[in-house]
C-alpha positions, 0 to 999 in steps of 0.5 A: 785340771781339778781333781777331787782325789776323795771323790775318786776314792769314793766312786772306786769303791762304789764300783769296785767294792774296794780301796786302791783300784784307783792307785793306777789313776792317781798316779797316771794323774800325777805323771801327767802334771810332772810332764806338764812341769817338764814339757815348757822346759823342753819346749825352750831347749829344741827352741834354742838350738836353733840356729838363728836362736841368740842370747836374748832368746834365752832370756825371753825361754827363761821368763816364759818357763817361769810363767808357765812353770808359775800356772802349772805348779798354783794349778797343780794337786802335787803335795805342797812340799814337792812343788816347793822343791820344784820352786826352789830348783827353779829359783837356784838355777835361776840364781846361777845363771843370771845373777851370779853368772859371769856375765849380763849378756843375756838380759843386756841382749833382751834389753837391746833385741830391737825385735823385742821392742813395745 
């Protein structure tokens, strides 16, 4: 989603005859895109509660969050210092559970899932 936010500021004038008429759309814009953040992240959650749902699974959600939490955030209009706070959430809690977590079940389940196979 591209949004040129001066463009929109111009036009809001244009047609309103004042600055700020806009506000409410900036912000429905920029609630739209932390739901997109969010929304691959609750996706793997109701996945995982599945019953058949394994420790391979896991680590198959959490690439695909990454991946996608990856597209969102390059994609996104969110200021810079916001989308470096969301990387860095990413990257701890990545940090707790797969590297210094107690154990390599997960990756070692990915690894051996003969389903996940090439």
């Amino acid at each position: 989603m591209y949004t040129n936010y001066s463009l929109l500021q111009k036009w809001d004038g244009v047609y309103n005859g004042k600055n700020g008429a806009t506000a409410g759309l900036l912000f429905e814009m920029a609630l739209s895109q932390f739901v997109d953040i969010g929304y691959p992240i609750a996706c793997a959650i109701e996945c995982l509660e599945a019953a058949a749902a394994n420790p391979a699974d896991v680590y198959l959600y959490w690439l695909a969050i990454v991946a996608r939490m990856k597209e969102v955030l390059e994609t996104s209009h969110l200021p810079d210092s916001v989308r470096g706070e969301i990387r860095g959430i990413i990257n701890v809690r990545w940090r707790e559970f797969f590297v210094e977590g107690p154990t390599n079940v997960h990756l070692t389940a990915f690894y051996l899932n003969p389903g996940k196979k090439p």
